[in-house]
C-alpha positions in Angstrom: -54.4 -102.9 44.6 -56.7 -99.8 45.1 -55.9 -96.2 43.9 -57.7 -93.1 45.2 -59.4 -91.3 42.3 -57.4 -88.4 42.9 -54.1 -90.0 42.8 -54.9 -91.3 39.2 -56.1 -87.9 38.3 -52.6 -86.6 39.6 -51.1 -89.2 37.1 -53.5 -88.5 34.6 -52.8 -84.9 34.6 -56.6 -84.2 34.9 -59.7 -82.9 37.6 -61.7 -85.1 39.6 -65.5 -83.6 39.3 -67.1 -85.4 42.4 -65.3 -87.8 45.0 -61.8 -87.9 45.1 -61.0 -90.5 47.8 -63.2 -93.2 45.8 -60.6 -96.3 45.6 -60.7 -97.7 42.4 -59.5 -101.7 41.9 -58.9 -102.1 38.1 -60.3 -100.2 34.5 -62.5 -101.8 32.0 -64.9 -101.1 29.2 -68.3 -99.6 30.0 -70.3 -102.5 29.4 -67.7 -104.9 31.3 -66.9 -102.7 34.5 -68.2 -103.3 37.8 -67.8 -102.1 41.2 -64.9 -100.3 41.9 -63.5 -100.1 38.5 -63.1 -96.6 36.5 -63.9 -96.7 32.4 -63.4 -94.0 30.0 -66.1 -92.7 27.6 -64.5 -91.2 24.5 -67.3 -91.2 21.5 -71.0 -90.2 21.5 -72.0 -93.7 19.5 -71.1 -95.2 23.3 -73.8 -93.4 25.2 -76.4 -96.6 25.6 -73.5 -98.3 27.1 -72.7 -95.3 29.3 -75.6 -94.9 30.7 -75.9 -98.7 31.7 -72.2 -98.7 33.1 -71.7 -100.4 36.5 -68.1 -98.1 36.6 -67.4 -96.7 39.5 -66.2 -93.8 38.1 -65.0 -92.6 34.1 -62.7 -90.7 32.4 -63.6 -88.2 30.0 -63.1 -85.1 28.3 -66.1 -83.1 29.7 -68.4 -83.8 32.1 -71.6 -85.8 31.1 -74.7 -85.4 32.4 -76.1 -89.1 32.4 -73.1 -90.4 34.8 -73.9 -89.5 38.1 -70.2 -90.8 39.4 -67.2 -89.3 40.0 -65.6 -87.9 36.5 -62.0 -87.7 35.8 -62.0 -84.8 33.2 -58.7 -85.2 31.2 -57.9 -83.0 27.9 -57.3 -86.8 25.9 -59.5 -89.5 27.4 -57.8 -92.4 25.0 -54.1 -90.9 26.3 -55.5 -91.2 29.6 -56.7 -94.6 29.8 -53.3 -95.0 28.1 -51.7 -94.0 31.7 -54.6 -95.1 33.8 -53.9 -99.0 32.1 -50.8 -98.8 32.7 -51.1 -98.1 36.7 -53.3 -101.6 37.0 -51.1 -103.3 34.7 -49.5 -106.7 36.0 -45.9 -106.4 36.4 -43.6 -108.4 33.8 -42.9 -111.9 35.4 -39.1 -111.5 36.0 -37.3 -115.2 36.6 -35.2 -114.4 40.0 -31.7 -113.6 38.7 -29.8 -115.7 36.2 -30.9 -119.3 35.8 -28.9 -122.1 36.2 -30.4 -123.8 32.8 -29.5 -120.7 30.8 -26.4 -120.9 28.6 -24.4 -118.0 29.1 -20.9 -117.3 28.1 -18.3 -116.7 29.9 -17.4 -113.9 28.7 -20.8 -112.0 28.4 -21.4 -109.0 31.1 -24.5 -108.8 32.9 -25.9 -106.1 34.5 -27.4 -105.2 37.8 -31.3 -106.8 38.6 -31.3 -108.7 35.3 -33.4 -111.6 34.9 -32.5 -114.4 32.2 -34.9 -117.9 32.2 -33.9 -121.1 31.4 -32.7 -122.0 28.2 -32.0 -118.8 26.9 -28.9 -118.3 25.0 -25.8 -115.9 25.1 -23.2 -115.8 23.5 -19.7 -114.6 23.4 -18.7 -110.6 24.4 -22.6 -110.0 24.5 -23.7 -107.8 27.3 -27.0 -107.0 28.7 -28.0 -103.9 30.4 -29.2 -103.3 33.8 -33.0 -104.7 34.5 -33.7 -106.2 31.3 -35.4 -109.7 31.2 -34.6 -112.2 29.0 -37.0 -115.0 28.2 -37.2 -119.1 27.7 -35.9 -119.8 24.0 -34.1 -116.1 23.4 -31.0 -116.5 21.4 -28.1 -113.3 21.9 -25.4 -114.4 19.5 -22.5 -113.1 20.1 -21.0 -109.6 20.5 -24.8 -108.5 21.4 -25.6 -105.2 23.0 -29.2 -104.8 25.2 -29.2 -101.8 26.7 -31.1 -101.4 30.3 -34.8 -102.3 30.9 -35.4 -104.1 27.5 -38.0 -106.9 27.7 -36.8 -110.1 25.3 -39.7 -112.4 25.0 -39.7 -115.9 24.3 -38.0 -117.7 21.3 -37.2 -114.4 19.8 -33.1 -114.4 17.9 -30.9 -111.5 18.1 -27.9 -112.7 16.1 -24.4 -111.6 16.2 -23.3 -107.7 16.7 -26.9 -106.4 17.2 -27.3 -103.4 19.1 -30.3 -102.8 21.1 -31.2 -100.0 23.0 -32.8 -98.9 26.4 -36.6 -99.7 26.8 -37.3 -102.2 24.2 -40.1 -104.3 24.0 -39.4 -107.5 21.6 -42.2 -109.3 21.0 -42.4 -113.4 21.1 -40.7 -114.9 17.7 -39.3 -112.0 15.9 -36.0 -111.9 14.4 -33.4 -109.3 14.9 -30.3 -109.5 12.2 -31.0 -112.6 9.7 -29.6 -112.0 6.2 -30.8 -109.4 4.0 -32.1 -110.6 0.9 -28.9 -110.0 -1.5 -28.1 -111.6 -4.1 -26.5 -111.3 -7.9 -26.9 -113.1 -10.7 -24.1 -115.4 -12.5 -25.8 -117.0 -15.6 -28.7 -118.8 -14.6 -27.3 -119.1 -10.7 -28.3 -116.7 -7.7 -24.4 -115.2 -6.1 -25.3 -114.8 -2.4 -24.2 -111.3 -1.3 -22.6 -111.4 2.1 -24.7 -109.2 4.9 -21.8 -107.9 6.5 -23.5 -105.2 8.6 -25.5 -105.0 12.0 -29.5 -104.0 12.8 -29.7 -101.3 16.0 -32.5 -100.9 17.6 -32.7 -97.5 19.6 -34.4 -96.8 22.9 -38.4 -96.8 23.6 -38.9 -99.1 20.5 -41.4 -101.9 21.0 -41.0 -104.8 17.5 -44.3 -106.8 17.6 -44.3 -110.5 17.3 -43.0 -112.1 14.5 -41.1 -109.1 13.2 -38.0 -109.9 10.9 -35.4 -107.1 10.7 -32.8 -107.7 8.2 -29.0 -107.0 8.6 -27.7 -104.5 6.6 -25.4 -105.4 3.5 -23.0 -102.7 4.7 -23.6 -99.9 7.7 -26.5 -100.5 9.2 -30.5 -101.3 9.4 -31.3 -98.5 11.8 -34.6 -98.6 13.8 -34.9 -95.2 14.9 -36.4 -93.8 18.8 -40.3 -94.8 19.7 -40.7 -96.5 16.6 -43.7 -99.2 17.3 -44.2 -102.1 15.1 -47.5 -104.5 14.7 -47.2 -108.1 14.4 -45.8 -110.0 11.3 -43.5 -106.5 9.8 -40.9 -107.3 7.3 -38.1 -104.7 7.4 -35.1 -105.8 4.6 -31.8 -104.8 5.0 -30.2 -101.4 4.9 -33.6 -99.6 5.8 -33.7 -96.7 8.2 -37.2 -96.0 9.9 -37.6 -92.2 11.6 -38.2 -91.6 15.2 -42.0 -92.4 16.5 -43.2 -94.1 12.9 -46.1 -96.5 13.6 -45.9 -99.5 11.2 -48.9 -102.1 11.6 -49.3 -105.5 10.4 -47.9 -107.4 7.9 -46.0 -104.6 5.9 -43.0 -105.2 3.9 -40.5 -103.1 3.3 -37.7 -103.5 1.0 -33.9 -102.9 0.9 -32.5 -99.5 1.4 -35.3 -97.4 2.2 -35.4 -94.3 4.3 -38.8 -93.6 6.4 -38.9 -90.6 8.2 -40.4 -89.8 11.6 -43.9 -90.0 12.8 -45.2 -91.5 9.7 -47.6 -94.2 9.8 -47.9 -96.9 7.6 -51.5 -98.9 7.5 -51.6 -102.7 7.3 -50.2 -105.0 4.4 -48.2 -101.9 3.0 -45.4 -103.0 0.5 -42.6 -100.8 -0.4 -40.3 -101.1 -3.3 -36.9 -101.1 -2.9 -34.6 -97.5 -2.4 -37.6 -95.5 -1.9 -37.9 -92.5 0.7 -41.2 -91.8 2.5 -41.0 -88.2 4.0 -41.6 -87.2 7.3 -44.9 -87.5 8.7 -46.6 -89.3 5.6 -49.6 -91.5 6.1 -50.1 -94.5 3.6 -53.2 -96.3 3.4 -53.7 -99.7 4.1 -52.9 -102.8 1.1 -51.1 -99.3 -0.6 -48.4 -100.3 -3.1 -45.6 -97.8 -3.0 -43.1 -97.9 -5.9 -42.2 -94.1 -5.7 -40.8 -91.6 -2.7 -43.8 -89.7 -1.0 -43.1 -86.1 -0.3 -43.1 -85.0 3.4 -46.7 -84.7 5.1 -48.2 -86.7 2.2 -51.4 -88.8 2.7 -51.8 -91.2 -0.2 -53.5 -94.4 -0.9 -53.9 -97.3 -3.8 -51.7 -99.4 -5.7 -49.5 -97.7 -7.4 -50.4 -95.2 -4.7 -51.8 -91.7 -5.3 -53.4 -88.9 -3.1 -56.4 -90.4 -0.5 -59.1 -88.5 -2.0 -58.3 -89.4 -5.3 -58.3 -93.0 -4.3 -61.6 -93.0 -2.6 -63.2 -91.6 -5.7 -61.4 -94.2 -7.7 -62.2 -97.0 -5.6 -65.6 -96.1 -5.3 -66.1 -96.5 -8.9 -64.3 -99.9 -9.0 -67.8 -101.4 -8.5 -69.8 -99.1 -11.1 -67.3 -100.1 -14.2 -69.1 -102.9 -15.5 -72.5 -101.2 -15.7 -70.1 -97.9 -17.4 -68.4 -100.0 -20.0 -71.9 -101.4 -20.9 -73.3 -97.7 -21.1 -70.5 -97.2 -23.0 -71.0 -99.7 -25.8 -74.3 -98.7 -26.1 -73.3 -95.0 -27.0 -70.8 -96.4 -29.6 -73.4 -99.0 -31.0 -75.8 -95.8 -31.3 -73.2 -93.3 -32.4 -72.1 -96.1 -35.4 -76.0 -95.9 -36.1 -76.2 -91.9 -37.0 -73.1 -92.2 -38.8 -74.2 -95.0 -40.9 -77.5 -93.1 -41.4 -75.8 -89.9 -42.3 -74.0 -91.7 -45.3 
């Protein structure tokens, strides 16, 4: 497939600066492009590789002088490559129609264009929406809801009552609707506490791989619109995550907390229990959070605490063992005058 330059500026929403009807093949990193390909040059520390790109052509936010190519100007050159990816990206393999080695019940409802490989699962009353593809090893238990254009991959389990909306992406392994973790205590004994409720997913929300989602106790764990997770997320049961929150790798978050919208939490983040994080917070990466953070908040550390504060804190992490010896010294010395004043 080639794509006149103009063309992906028109999807780009940007300017061509040079020739427009150049047909471009693919997009790749400046020091891996070739022939025919377009890159994208975003930050000054790539300059070296810039000037020995063999791009075609590259995106950027203004025009540089040591590219003597075509330039797609764009007002966001990482957004752009974003869209320009995505024009060159291989379609989704799609298994043509309903395969004779899936299980499917009878009565589940399939819509239009769907494509379900072998060995998939579904179960009773579950229905899945128009276009949405189903993969090898996918269990649906029953009473299921996908919505249209949802892309299951392969071994992941959506168990009973789920709903999922429009546009998901679920990544290979994850686990939609196991047990939250309840339990009470009688004597010595754990009491199981039965998860009676459902997870729902809402639309344009892509669950890395090996996400596990936990039903709620009662209601509902609710994954809110164009909320993206990394790989390897725990989410227990009861939470409720904002609309467009970014949650990366191996976070865990407990029962019953609320996350507003567009916050982002940094890798191996763990959240205590019936906590609420306030809309557009950031939390720093390894962060312990044991207490609500206020809307717009940026904080950092374990317990956590503002960024700043935890940079200067961390930074003297290393120092303490030379300070503490700095310090006995002043109290050996201090001990010295008084015992010489007596």
């Amino acid at each position: 497939m080639q794509i006149p330059l103009s063309e992906i500026a028109e999807a780009a929403d940007g300017e061509v600066i040079g020739d427009g009807d150049l047909l471009i093949k693919g997009i790749n990193s400046l020091d891996a492009a070739g022939s025919g390909e377009i890159s994208f040059y975003a930050d000054k520390r790539y300059r070296d590789q810039l000037k020995a790109t063999g791009a075609s052509a590259i995106i950027v936010k203004e025009p540089v002088d040591s590219f003597k190519g075509p330039q797609l100007v764009v007002k966001n050159p990482e957004l752009a490559y974003a869209v320009v990816s995505g024009l060159f990206a291989p379609p989704i393999g799609r298994f043509p129609g309903i395969s004779e080695d899936a299980f499917i019940s009878e009565t589940c409802r399939t819509g239009e264009n769907v494509s379900i490989y072998p060995f998939a699962y579904i179960g009773k009353e579950t229905v899945v929406g128009e276009g949405s593809v189903i993969f090898p090893g996918v269990f649906l238990g029953d009473r299921v809801r996908v919505g249209e254009n949802c892309v299951i991959y392969p071994n992941v389990s959506i168990l009973d009552r789920c709903i999922i909306g429009n546009n998901v992406i679920i990544h290979a392994g994850s686990t939609i609707g196991s047990d939250g973790f309840g339990f009470t205590r009688d004597g010595a004994a754990s009491v199981k506490i039965p998860q009676t409720g459902i997870v729902q997913i809402d639309d344009d929300v892509e669950i890395g791989s090996n996400n596990s989602i936990d039903r709620a106790a009662l209601g509902k764990t609710w994954i809110k619109r164009g909320v993206k997770t990394d790989n390897l997320v725990q989410i227990g049961h009861n939470v409720v995550i904002g609309e467009n929150t970014i949650v990366v790798s191996q976070v865990g978050i407990s029962g019953s907390v609320n996350v507003g919208r567009e916050v982002v939490l940094g890798g191996q983040v763990g959240i205590s229990d019936h906590v609420d994080i306030g809309d557009r917070a950031m939390i720093g990466s390894q962060s312990g959070v044991a207490k609500s953070i206020a809307p717009g908040d940026i904080v950092s550390g374990t317990p956590t605490m503002p960024h700043r504060l935890w940079l200067k804190t961390s930074g003297l992490i290393t120092r303490l063992p030379k300070l503490n010896e700095r310090l006995r010294q002043l109290e050996k010395k201090v001990k010295e005058l008084e015992d010489s004043m007596k």
